[in-house]
N, C-alpha and C positions, 0 to 999 in steps of 0.2 A: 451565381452558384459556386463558381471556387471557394469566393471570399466565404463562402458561409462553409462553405467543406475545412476550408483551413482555418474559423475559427473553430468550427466542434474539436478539430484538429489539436488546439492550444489546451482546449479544456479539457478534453482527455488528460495530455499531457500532467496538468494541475492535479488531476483526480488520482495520484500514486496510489490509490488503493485500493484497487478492486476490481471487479468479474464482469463478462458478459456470455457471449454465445456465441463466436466464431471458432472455426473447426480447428480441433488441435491435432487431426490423425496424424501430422507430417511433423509437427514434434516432440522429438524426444526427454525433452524436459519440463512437457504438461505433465502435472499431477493430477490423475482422472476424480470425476465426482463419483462417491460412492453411492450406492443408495439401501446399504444396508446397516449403516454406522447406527454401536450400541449407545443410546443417549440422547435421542431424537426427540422433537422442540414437545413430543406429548411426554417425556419423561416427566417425574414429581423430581424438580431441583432441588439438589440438598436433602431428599427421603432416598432412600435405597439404594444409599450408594455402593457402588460395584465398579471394583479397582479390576482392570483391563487392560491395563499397561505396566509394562517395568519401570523401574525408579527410570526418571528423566532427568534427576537435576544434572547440569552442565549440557546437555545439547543444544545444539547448535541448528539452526533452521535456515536455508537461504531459500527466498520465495522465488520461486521454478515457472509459475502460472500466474499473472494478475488481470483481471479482466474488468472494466467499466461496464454498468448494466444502465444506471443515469447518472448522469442526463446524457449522455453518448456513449457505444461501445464503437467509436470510428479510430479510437487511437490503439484499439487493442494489436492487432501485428505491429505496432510500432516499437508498443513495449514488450514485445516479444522478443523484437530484435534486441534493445538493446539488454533485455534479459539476457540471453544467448553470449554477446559478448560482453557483461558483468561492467557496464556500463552505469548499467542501474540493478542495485544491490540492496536487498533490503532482509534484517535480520530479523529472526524471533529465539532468545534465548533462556531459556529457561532456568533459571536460577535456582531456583527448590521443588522439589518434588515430594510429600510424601503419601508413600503408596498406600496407608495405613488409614488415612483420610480421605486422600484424594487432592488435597491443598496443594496449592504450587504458586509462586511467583515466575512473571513470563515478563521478557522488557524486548522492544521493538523498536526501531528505527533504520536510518540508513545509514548504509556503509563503506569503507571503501577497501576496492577491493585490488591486489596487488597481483597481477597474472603474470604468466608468460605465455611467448605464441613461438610452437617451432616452425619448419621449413616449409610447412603446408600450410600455415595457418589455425593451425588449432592453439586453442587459446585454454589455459589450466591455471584456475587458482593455486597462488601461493600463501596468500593469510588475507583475511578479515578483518578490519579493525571499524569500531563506530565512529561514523562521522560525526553525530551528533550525540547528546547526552537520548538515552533509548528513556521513552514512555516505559511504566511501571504498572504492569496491571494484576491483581492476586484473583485466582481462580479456584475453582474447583474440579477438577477432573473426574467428571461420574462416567465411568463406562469408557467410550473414547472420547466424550465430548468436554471444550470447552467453553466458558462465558467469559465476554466481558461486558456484564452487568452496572456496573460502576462507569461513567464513561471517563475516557481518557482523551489527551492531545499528544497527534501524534506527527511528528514533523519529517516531511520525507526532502531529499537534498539529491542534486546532480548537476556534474559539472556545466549543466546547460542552462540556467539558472539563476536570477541576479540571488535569492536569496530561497531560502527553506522555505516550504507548501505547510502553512500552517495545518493543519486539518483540527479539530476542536469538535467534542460532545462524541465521541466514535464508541461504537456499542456493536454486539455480535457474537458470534460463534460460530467455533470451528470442530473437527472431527479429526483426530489421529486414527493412523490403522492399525492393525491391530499389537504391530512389534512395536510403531515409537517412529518407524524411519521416516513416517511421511505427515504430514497434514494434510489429509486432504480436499479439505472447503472448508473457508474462514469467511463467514458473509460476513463483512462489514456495513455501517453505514454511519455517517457524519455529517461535516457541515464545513466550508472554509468562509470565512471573513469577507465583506465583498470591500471591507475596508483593505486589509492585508491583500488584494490585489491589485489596488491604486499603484503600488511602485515594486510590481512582480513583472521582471523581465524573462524571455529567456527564447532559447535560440531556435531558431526553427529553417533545416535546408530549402536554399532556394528563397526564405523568405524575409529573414535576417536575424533583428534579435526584437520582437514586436511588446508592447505590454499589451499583459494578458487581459487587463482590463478594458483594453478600448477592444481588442479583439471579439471579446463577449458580446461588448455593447453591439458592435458591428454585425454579429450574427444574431443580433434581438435574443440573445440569451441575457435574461433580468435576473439580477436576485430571487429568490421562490419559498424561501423561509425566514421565520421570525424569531430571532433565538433571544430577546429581550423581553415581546410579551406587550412592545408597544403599538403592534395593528402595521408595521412597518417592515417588508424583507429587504433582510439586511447579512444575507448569507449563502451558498448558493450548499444546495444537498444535494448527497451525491449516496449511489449507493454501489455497491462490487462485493467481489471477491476474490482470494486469494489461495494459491497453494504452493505448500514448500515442501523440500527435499533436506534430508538429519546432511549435514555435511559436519562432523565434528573435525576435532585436531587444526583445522584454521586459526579457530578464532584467537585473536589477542590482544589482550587487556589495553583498556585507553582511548584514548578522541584520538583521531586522524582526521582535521576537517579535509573538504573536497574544497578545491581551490575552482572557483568561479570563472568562466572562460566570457560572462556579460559585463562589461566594465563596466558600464554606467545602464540606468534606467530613467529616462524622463516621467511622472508621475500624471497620470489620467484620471480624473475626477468627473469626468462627463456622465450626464445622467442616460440611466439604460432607457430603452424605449422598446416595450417586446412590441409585436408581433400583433398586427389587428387581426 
């Protein structure tokens, strides 16, 4: 029973993007779901559009809330925590906005982020920078809601990490409130490689630095989708969501990669065997 609690454990980890359903009363840096956002999934997309927001271009978003729905929400207080201490950083920036349409370009990725902690321990950003090159997605902003209809790859990074969390085909939609400062649900869903997790390491307390892939195998978590089309899963899906908090005046232009605390990764090919 551990072994299988500490792999759900790894693949949470892996799933940087997204929701489930554990309680957030106790923090102050959940962004609540709404359930009155104008834009809602019976809206006619692209007819009647209705600007509800001020111009956005240059904000800044740092995601406050991430939650895994599948294939586990066991890793969610994990990333809570290290949400909290800006450990794991992850941007949405909005590049253009215009009101006039509704059009906007939005780029996401992760980040790193440069603190300080005074004599008690609180810990305050002092600038943003992306770690990696951000995914690029163009939208349209009906109401408060956004799409990304188009799928995109979106690579999430942390110092825990031999390398970047591919995620690949990511489709979804989120809801701003009403001024701009918040997002408040970003349901995602995607798919990562179960190739690109053959030589993905990364670190886990008390248990070392394990690959992510014999971990799966070990909890009979198998591949479960087919993203070629050849009768074969070869990808694992995942689905969550997300919420962020406007944090402007941070951000600053450029790559800062996050320097990797996994030196090496030995490479796992073993074949998965779910679950009779």
């Amino acid at each position: 029973m551990n072994k299988l609690l500490s792999a759900m454990i790894v693949l949470g980890l892996a799933l940087s993007s997204c929701g489930g359903s554990d309680d957030n009363t106790n923090n102050p840096n959940d962004t609540q779901v709404t359930q009155d956002s104008t834009g809602g999934e019976d809206l006619e997309w692209g007819e009647n559009y209705v600007s509800l927001l001020p111009d956005l271009t240059g904000a800044v978003y740092r995601v406050t809330m991430l939650k895994g729905i599948d294939p586990t929400d066991l890793i969610n207080p994990a990333w809570r925590a290290d949400i909290e201490t800006y450990a794991l950083v992850i941007l949405l920036r909005v590049v253009e906005h215009d009101t006039t349409t509704g059009e906007a370009t939005i780029e996401i990725t992760s980040a790193n982020a440069e603190t300080e902690t005074d004599g008690e321990g609180n810990i305050t950003p002092i600038s943003y920078t992306f770690a990696l090159e951000p995914s690029t997605f163009n939208t349209k902003i009906n109401g408060l809601r956004f799409r990304i209809d188009d799928p995109i790859a979106l690579n999430i990074v942390t110092n825990t990490v031999s390398k970047p969390f591919h995620i690949f085909g990511v489709t979804g939609f989120g809801d701003f409130n009403s001024d701009g400062s918040k997002i408040l649900e970003a349901r995602l869903e995607g798919n990562i490689s179960e190739e690109e997790t053959k030589d993905l390491c990364l670190t886990i307390p008390g248990v070392g630095e394990p690959n992510f892939h014999w971990f799966m195998n070990l909890a009979a978590i198998c591949p479960d989708f087919d993203t070629d089309g050849d009768d074969q899963f070869d990808a694992y899906f995942f689905k969550g969501y997300l919420g962020a908090t406007r944090e402007d005046g941070l951000f600053q232009e450029g790559i800062d990669p996050i320097e990797a605390l996994v030196d090496a990764c030995e490479t796992n090919e073993e074949q998965c065997v779910p679950k009779d």
